[in-house]
C-alpha positions as CSV (number, residue, x, y, z in Angstrom):
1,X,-8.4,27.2,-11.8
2,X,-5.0,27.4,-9.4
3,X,-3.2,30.6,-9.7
4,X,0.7,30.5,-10.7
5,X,3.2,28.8,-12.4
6,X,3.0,25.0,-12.9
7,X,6.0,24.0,-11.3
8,X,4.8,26.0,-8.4
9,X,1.7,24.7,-8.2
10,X,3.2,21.0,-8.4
11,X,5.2,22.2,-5.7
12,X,2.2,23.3,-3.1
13,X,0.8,19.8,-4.4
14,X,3.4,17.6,-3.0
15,X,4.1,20.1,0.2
16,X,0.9,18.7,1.2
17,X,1.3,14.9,0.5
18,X,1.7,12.4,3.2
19,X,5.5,10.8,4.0
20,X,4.4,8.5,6.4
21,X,5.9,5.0,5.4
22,X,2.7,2.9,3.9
23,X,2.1,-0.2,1.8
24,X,-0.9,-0.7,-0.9
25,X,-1.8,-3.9,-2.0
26,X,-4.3,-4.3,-4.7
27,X,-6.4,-6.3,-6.4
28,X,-6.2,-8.4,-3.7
29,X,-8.8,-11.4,-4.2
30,X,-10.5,-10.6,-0.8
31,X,-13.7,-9.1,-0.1
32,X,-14.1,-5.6,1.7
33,X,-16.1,-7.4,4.8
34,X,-13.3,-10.0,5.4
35,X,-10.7,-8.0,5.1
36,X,-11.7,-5.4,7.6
37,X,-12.5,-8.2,10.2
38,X,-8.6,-8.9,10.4
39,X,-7.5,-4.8,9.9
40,X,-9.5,-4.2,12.8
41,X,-8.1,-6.0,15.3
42,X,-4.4,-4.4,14.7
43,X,-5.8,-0.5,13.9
44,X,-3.5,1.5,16.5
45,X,-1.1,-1.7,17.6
46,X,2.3,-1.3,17.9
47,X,3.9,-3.6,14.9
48,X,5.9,-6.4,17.1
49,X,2.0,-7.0,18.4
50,X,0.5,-6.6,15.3
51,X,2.6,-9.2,13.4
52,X,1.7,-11.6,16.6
53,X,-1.9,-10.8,16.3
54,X,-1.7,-11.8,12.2
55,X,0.3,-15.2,13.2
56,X,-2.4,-16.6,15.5
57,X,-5.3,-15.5,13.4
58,X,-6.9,-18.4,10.9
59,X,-8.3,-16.0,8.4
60,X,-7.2,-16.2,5.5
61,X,-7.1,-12.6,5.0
62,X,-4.5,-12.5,7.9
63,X,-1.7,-14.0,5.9
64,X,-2.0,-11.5,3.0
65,X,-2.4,-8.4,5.5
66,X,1.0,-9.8,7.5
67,X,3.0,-9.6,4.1
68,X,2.1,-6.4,3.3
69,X,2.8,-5.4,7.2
70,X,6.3,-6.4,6.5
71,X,6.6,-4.1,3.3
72,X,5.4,-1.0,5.2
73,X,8.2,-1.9,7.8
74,X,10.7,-2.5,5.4
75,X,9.5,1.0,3.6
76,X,9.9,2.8,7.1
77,X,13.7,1.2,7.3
78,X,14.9,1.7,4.2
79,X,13.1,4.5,3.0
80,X,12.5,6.8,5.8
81,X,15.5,5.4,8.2
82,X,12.9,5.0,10.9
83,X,13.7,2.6,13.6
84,X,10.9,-0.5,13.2
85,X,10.8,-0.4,17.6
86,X,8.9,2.6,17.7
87,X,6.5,2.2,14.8
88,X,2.8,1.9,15.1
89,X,0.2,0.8,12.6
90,X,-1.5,4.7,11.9
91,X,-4.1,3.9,9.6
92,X,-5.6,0.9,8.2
93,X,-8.1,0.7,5.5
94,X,-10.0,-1.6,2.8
95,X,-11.4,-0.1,-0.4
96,X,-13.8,-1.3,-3.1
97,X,-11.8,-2.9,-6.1
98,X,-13.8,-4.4,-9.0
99,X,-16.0,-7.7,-9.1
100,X,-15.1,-10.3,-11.2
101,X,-18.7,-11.7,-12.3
102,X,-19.4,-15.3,-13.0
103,X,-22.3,-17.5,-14.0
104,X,-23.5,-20.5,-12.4
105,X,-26.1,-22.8,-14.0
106,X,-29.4,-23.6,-11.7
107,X,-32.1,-25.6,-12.2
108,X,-34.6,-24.8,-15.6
109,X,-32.6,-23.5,-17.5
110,X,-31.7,-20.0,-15.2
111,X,-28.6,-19.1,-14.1
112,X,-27.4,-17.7,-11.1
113,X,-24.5,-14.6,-11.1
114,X,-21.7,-15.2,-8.5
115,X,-19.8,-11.9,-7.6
116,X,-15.9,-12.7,-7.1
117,X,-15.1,-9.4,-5.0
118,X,-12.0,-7.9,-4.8
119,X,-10.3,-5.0,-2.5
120,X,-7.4,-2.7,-2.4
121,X,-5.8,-3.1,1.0
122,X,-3.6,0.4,2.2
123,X,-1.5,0.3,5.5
124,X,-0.5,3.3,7.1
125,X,2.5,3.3,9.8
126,X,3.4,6.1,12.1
127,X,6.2,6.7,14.6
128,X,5.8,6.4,18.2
């Protein structure tokens, strides 16, 4: 168990969070694999590239990840006063969100379960 008073533990707690400007999306109605196909081609890119990158790319996961791009820039202007020139895309990640499970009829009476994945998609940005 910590040592001390709450409020100074809840003080050494957020000492150590993270203010780099990010953006979560979740429950996004992607799966983990797909997403991470688009995430890896801007890990590291400056953002001006990035959003170019997200344009030209026919996923569909490429669309969802270039909105939420543009809400981690916005958080870095507004929140942060950063200037969106020098930012760089810091982290990128896909987790695990839950499965929506369905059932589709096959032949003799079985059935077949279909998995409708989902995934919680986090952008990290970082200044220059």
């Amino acid at each position: 168990m910590a040592k001390g008073h709450r409020s100074q533990i809840k003080r050494e707690r957020n000492a150590q969070k993270d203010t780099r400007p990010s953006a979560k999306l979740s429950y996004a109605r992607i799966p983990v694999q797909k997403a991470c196909f688009v995430l890896d081609a801007i890990r590291g890119k400056d953002v001006e590239s990035a959003l170019g990158i997200l344009a030209y790319n026919p996923r569909y996961a490429s669309g969802v990840i270039e909105k939420l791009l543009k809400s981690a820039i916005a958080n870095a202007e507004n929140n942060n006063g950063m200037n969106a020139d020098n930012l760089y895309i810091a982290e990128c990640y896909a987790n695990n969100g839950p499965i929506m499970k369905r059932v589709r009829p096959r032949a003799q009476g079985r059935a077949y379960r279909i998995e409708k994945r989902m995934s919680h998609i986090t952008i990290v940005l970082d200044e220059k």
